[in-house]
N, C-alpha and C positions, 0 to 999 in steps of 0.2 A: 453844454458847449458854451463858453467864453468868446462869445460872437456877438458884435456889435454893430458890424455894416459890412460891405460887400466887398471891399478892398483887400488888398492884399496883405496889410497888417493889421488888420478890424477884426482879430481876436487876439487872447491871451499870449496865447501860442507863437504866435509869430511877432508880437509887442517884446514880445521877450527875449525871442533869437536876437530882433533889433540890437535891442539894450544888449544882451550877451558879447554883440560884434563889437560896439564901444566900448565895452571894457577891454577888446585887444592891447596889449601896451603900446605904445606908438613904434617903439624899435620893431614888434613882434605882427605889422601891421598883413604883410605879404604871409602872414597865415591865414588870413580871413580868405583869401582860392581855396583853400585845401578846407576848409569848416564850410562853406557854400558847395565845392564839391562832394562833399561827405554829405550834406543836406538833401541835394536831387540825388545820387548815386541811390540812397537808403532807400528810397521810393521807386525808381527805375526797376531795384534787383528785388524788389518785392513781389514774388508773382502769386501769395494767399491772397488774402483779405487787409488790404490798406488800410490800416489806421486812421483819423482823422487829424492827430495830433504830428503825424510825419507830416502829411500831406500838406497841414497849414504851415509847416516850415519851408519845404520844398517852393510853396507859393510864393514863401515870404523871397527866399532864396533866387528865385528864377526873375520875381520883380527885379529885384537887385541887379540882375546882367540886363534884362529889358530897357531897363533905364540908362544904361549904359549902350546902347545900341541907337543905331537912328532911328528916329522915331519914336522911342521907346519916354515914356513918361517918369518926372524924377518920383524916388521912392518919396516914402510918406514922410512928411516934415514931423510928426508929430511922434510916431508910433515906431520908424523904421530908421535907421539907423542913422548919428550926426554928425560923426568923423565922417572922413575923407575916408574913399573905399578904394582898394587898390583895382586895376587895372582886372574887370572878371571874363571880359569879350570871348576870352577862349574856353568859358564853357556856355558859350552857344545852344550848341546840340544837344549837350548834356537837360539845360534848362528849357528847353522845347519838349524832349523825350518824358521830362517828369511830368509837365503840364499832362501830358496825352497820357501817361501813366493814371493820373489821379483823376482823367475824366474816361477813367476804362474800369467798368466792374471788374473784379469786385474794390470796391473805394468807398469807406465809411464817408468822406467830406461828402462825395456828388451823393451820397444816399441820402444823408442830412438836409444839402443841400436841395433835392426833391423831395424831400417831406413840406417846404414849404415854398414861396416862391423861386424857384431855383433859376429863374431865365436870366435876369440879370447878374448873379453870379458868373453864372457860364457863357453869357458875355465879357465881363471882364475876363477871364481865363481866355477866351479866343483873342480880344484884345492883347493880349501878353502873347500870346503865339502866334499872331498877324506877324509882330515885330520881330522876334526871335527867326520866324521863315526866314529860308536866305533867297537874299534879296534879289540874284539871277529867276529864282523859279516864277516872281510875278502871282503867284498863287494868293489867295486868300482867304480864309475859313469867314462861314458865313457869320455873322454876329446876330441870326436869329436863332 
């Protein structure tokens, strides 16, 4: 596993979608909804055994609208994407659903992820789903 910290583009996999969404052409920019929704969808309709390599897209993917909501922290300067990102807000639900998707067995990341200290990953994942929550319900997933 190409895993390097606990963030949301802190492996290969999701360093990569980054860079993939920047090469959009600039005309072809309003494709990048449909490649982000392709991303959480793939993981949602998965009901075997989740991959690890979707999951850390989906991660990547769901940062991506998170940041774009209130509260929600900017993506990663480094690893996640540099252009301007179109307008993702409406897929909300979609990127809250994959979160819970990928912290629900069976899910290669969270197994990985508990092979070694897994608590602050799965803080950050709550973190990202805090924001995503809509914002009437006042709810909040614990962060321990």
């Amino acid at each position: 596993m190409g895993t390097w910290d606990l963030g949301p583009f802190d492996n290969d996999t999701a360093a990569d979608f980054g860079g993939d969404l920047d090469e959009v052409a600039a005309g072809e920019r309003e494709g990048i909804v449909g490649i982000v929704r392709s991303a959480l969808t793939r993981v949602i309709d998965t009901a075997a055994y989740l991959e690890a390599p979707e999951s850390e897209v989906a991660v990547a993917a769901a940062a991506l609208v998170t940041a774009q909501c209130p509260g929600g922290e900017p993506a990663d300067p480094i690893y996640g994407p540099k252009e301007p990102l179109p307008d993702l807000a409406g897929l909300r639900d979609l990127a809250l659903q994959a979160l819970d998707r990928i912290m629900t067995e069976p899910s290669e990341l969270m197994d990985l992820w508990d092979e070694s200290d897994g608590g602050p990953w799965r803080a950050n994942i709550r973190r990202l789903q805090n924001v995503l929550l809509p914002q009437s319900s006042g709810e909040q997933l614990s962060l321990i």
